[in-house]
N, C-alpha and C positions, 0 to 999 in steps of 0.2 A: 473442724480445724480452723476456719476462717471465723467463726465465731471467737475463738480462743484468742485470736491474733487480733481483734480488736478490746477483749476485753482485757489484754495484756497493755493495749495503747494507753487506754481511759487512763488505769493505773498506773503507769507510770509519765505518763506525759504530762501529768502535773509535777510531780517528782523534779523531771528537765528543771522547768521554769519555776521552781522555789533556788535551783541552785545558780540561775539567773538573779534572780532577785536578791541574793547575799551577793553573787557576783560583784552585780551591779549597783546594788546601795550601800554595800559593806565596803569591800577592796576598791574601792575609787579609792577610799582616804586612809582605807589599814592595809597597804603594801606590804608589809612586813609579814612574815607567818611569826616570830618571835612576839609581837609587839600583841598578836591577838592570843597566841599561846600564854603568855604574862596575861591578859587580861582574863583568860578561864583557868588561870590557877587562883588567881585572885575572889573568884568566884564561886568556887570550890571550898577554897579554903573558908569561907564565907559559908555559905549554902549549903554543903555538901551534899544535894542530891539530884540529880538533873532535873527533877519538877519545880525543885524550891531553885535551883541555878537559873534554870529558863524561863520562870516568873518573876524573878527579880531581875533578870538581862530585858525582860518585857516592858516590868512598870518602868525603869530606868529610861526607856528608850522614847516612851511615852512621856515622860514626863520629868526630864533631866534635871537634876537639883543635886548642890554640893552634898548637901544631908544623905542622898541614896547613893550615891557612886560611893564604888569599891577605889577608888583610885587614891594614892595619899594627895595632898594638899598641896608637895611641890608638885606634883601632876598635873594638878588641877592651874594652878598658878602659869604653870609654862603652857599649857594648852588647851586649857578653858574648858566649861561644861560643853556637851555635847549638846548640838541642837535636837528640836522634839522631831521624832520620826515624821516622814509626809506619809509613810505606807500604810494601807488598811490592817486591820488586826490580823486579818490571816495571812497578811502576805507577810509579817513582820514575825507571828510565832513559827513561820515556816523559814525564814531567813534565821532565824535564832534556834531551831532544830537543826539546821544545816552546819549552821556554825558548829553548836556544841556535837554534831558527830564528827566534824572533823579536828576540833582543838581539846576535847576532850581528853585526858592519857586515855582511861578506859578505854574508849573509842574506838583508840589508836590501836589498841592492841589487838581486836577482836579479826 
């Protein structure tokens, strides 16, 4: 039994601290749920499959340039490109799985 209760830890206690790290490097500056709900429709609409959605939310983030964002042009104009992520790769495809199961509609519904 005590066995099981640690290997339940391992599992999910990285789990915890990936929804720390969208916490805390995403929602410092996207307050809004609206604001990030727009940006994965936009993404969607673009992409439409969460591997192609979440690799393109990836290289973007890695590497922010008006040519790759989803966003129109007044967007971009009123609030500039996105600076390049400081977070390592896995801590950022883990923060952009958290994202897309929560602003997802699919998601949403399940």
């Amino acid at each position: 039994m005590r066995k099981n209760k640690l290997v339940m830890i391992f599992i999910f206690l990285p789990l915890l601290s990936f929804g720390n790290i969208f916490e805390t490097n995403c929602l410092q500056c996207h307050t809004v749920n609206k604001q990030l709900e727009m940006f994965m429709s936009r993404y969607l609409l673009k992409y439409s499959s969460e591997k192609e959605v979440q690799k393109a939310i990836f290289l973007y983030l890695k590497n922010p340039k008006e040519e790759t964002s989803i966003m129109p042009m007044g967007f971009l104009n009123r609030f500039g490109i996105k600076e390049k992520s400081t977070l390592s790769d896995n801590e950022l495809k883990n923060a952009i799985w958290l994202y897309y199961k929560k602003f997802a509609p699919q998601a949403r519904l399940q």
